[in-house]
C-alpha positions in Angstrom: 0.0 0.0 0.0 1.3 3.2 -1.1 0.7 6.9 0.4 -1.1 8.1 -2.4 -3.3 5.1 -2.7 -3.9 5.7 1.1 -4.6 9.1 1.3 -7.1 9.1 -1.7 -9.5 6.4 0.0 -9.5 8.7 3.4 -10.2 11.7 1.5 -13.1 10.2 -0.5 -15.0 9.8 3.2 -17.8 12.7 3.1 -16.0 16.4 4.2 -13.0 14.7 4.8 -9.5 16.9 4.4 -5.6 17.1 5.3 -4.2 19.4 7.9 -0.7 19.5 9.0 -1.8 21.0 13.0 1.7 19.0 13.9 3.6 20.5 11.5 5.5 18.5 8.4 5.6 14.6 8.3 2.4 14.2 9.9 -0.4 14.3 8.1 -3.8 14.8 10.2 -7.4 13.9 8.5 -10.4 15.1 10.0 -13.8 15.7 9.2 -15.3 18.9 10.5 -13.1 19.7 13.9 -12.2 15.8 14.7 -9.2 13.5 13.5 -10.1 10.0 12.5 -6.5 9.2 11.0 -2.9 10.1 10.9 -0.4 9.3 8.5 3.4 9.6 9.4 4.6 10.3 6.1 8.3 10.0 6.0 8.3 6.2 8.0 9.2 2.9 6.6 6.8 1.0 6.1 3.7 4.1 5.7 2.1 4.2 8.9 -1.3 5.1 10.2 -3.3 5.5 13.0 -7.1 5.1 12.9 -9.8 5.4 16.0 -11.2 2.2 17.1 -13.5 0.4 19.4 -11.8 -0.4 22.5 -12.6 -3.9 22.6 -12.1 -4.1 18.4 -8.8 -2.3 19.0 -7.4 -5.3 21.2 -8.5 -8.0 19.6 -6.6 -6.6 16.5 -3.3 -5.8 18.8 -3.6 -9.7 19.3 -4.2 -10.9 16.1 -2.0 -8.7 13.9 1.7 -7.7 14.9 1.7 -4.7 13.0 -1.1 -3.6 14.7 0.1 -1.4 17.8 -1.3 0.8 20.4 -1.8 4.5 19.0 1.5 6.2 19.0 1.2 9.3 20.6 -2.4 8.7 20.9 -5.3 7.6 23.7 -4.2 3.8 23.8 -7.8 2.6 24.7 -9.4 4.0 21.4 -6.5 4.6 18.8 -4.3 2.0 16.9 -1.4 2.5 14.9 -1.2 0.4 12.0 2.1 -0.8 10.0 0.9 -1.2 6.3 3.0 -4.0 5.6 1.0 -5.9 4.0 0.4 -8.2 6.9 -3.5 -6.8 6.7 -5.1 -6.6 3.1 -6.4 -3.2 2.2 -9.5 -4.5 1.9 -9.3 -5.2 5.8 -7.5 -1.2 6.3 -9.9 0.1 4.0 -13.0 -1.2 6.6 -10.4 0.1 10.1 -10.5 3.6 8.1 -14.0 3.5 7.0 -14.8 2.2 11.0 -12.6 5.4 12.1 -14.3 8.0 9.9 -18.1 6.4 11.1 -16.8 6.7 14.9 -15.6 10.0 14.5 -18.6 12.0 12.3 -21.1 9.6 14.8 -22.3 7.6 11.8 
């Protein structure tokens, strides 16, 4: 999974857009005032941290190695993802999609 590729499924949620509130390196998505992902753009492999479901968030930290605790983030609803490759981006696709609906209350 590539950046662009990435970046162009978040931004097709509804009102979605990029800030950079953390400066370079660190792109922020939001819709309206909230953040449902973050993509660290200059790490190897792309990274990205989405909102989760507590209880979805663990099981996923225990099934997946690449999925981690939110870096820098509340580590109860946030997970970091390594895109790897070791989840298909079918599987990302639904964690952003889950993120977004959290986050605009869907």
């Amino acid at each position: 999974m590539d950046h662009k590729t990435v970046e162009d499924y978040i931004l097709s949620m509804p009102n979605s857009r990029l800030d950079y509130p953390f400066g370079e390196g660190v792109g922020v998505y939001k819709t309206g005032d909230k953040m449902f992902a973050l993509i660290s753009e200059d790490k190897k492999p792309l990274q990205i941290s989405l909102k989760c479901d507590p209880q979805l968030a663990i099981t996923l930290r225990e099934k997946y190695e690449t999925v981690l605790e939110g870096y820098h983030l509340n580590k109860k609803h946030w997970n970091t993802i390594l895109l790897t490759g070791q989840l298909p981006w079918e599987e990302v696709q639904g964690l952003i999609l889950h993120s977004y609906n959290l986050v605009a209350g869907i």
